[in-house]
C-alpha positions in Angstrom: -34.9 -25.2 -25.6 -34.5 -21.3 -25.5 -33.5 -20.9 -22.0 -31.7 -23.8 -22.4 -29.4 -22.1 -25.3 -29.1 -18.3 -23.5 -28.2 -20.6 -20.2 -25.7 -22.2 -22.0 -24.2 -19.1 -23.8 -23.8 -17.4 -20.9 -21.6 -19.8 -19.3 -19.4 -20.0 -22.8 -19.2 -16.0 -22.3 -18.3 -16.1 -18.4 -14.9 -18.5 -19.0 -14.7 -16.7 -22.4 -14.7 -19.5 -24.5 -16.4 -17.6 -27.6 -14.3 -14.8 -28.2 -16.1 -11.8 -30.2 -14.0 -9.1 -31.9 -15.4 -7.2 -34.9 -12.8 -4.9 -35.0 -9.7 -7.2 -35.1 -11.1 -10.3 -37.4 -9.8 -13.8 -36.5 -8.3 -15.9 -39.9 -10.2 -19.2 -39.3 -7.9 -22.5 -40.3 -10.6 -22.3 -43.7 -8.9 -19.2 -44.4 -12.2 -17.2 -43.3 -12.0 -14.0 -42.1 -14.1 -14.1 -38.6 -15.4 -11.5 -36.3 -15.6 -14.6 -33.8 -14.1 -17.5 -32.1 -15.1 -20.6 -30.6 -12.8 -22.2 -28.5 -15.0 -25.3 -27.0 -12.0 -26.8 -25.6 -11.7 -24.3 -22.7 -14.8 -25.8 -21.5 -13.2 -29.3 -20.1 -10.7 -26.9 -17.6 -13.9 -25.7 -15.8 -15.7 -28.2 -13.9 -19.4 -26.7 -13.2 -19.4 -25.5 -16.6 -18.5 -29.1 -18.2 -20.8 -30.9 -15.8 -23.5 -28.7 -16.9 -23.3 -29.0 -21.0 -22.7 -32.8 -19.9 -26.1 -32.9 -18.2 -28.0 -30.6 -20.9 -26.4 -33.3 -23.7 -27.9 -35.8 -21.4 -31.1 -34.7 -21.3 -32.3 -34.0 -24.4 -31.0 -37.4 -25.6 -33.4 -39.0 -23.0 -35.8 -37.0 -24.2 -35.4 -37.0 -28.0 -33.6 -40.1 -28.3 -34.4 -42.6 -25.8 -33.5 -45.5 -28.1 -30.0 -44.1 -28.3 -27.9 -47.3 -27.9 -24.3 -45.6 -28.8 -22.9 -42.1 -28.2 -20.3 -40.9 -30.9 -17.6 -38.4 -30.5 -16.3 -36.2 -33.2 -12.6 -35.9 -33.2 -10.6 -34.4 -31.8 -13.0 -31.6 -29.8 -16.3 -33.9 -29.0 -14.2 -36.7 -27.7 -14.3 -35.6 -23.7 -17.7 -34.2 -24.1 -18.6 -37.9 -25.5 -17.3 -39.9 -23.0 -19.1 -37.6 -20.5 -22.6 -38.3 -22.0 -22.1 -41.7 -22.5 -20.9 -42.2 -18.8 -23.5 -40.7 -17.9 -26.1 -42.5 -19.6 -24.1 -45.7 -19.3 -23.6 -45.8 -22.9 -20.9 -47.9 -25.3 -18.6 -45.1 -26.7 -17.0 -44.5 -30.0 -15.1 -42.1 -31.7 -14.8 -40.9 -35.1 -11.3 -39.8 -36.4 -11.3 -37.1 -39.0 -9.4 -39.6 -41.3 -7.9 -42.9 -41.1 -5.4 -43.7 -38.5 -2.1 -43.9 -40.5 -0.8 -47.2 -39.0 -2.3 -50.7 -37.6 -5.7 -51.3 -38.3 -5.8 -48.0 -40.4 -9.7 -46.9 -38.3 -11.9 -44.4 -39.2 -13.7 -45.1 -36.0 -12.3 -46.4 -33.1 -14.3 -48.8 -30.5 -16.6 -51.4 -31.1 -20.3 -50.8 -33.1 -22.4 -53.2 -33.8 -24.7 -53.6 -36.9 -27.7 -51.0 -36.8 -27.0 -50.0 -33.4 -28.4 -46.5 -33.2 -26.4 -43.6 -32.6 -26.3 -39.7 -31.5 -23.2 -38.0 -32.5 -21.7 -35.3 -30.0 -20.1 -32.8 -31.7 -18.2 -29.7 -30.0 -19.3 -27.1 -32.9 -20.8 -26.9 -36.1 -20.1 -24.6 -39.1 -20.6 -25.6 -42.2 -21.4 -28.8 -41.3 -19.1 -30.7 -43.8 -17.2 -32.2 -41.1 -19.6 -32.9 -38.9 -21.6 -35.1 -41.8 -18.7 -36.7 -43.0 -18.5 -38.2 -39.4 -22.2 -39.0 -39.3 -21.9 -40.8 -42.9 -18.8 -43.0 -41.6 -20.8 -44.2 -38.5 -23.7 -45.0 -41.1 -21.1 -46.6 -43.6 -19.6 -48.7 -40.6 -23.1 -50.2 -40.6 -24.2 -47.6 -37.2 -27.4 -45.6 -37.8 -27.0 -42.1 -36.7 -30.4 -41.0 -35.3 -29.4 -37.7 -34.8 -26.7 -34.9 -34.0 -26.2 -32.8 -30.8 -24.0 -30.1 -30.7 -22.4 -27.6 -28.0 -22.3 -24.4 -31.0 -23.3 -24.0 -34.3 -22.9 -20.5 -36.5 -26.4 -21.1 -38.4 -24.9 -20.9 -42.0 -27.5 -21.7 -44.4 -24.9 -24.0 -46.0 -25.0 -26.0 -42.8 -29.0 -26.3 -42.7 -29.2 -27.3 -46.3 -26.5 -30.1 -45.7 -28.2 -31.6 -42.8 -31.6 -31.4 -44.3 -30.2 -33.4 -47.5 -28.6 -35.9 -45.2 -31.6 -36.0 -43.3 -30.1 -35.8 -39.6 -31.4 -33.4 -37.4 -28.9 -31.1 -35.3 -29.8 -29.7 -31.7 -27.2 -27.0 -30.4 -27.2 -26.3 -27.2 -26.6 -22.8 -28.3 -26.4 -20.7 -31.8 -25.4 -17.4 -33.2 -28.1 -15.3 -33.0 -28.2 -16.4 -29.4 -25.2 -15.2 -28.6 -25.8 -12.4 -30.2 -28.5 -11.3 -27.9 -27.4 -12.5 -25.0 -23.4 -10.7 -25.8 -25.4 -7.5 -26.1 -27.4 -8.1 -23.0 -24.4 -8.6 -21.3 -22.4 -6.3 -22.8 -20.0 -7.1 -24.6 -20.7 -6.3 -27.5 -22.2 -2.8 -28.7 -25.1 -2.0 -30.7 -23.5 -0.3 -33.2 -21.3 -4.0 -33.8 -24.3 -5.9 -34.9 -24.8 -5.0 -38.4 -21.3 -6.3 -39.1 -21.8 -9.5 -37.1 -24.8 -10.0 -38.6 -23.1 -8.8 -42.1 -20.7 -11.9 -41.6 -22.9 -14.7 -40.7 -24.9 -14.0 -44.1 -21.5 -14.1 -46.3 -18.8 -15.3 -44.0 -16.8 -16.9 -46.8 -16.7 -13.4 -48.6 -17.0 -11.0 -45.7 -13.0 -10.5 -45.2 -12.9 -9.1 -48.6 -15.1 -6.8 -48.8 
C-alpha cells in the first residue's frame, strides 16, 4: 500500500492538483487557515492520471472487498471517480447528496439500493471526516451496509481517525499527508526548512492561522 500512496502522490503533484504554499496560507470554506490545497477535481481533465486512481480504487476493492455489491459516490467530488469504479467492476451506482434534493422526491441518495446490499463509499478527500460519515450513515439509514470507505486524499487529522473508529468503518486512501510530505520534499517542492510548519498545521489546523 506504500508504493501505492507515493505512486499516487506523485501523479496529484505532476498535474498540480495538491497545491502546497506555507508562506501564502489558503482560507479553507471551514474558515481554516491552510498551508495546502487539494483540488481532486483536476484529476478527471487528465486521462492517464484518472484511469490510474480508477484502477488503484479497483483493486483494492477486489481485494478487500470482494462482496462489494454497490459502489457509492460522495457528492459532488466522488461522483466521476464512482461511476468509474463501478464501471469498471460492473457495479450498480449510487450517489449520496450532501443534503436533500430541494424539489420532487426530496433524495438524499439518488439511484436504486436495495435492502443490506453491501457498499464501498468512494470519496474524493477526507478531512475531518464529518462529511464523509454523514454519507456513510445515510447509505446505512437507507437500509445499505457500508462495508467500508476508499478515498483518493486524506489529511490524517486525529479528529478524522477517532470518527471513523467510533463509526466503525475503515478508510483506505490512496494517498495521505505525511506522504506527500515526503515525497514533495523528494521532489522538491517543498524545502526542508517548510516542514516544521506543515507538520505544525496538521497537529492544530483549526488553530494554526491564529497563532
Amino acid at each position: 500500500m506504500e508504493r501505492t500512496q507515493a505512486e499516487v502522490t506523485k501523479k496529484l503533484l505532476e498535474i498540480d492538483t495538491i497545491k502546497i504554499q506555507p508562506l501564502s496560507p489558503f482560507t479553507w470554506a471551514s474558515g481554516w487557515k491552510s498551508p495546502i490545497y487539494c483540488d481532486n477535481r483536476k484529476i478527471l481533465s487528465y486521462p492517464e492520471t484518472r484511469t490510474f486512481i480508477r484502477d488503484k480504487f479497483v483493486e483494492i476493492i477486489k481485494k478487500k472487498y470482494p462482496q462489494a455489491e454497490v459502489i457509492a459516490g460522495v457528492a459532488t467530488g466522488a461522483i466521476a471517480h464512482g461511476v468509474l469504479v463501478a464501471e469498471k467492476l460492473g457495479l450498480p451506482f449510487i450517489y449520496v447528496r450532501s443534503k436533500p434534493k430541494g424539489h420532487g422526491l426530496e433524495n438524499l441518495i439518488e439511484g436504486d439500493l436495495k435492502p443490506d446490499q453491501k457498499v464501498v463509499v468512494i470519496e474524493d478527500l477526507v478531512s475531518t471526516g464529518e462529511s464523509s460519515l454523514k454519507a456513510a450513515e445515510a447509505v446505512n439509514n437507507f437500509g445499505g451496509k457500508v462495508i467500508g470507505m476508499l478515498s483518493i486524499f486524506t489529511y490524517n487529522f486525529d479528529i478524522a481517525k477517532e470518527k471513523f473508529k467510533k463509526a466503525k468503518i475503515e478508510l483506505t486512501p490512496l494517498s495521505n499527508y505525511q506522504v506527500l510530505i515526503d515525497t514533495a520534499l523528494e521532489a522538491g517542492e517543498i524545502s526542508k526548512d517548510q516542514i516544521e510548519t506543515l507538520m505544525e498545521w496538521r497537529k492544530d489546523p483549526a488553530n494554526w492561522g491564529k497563532k
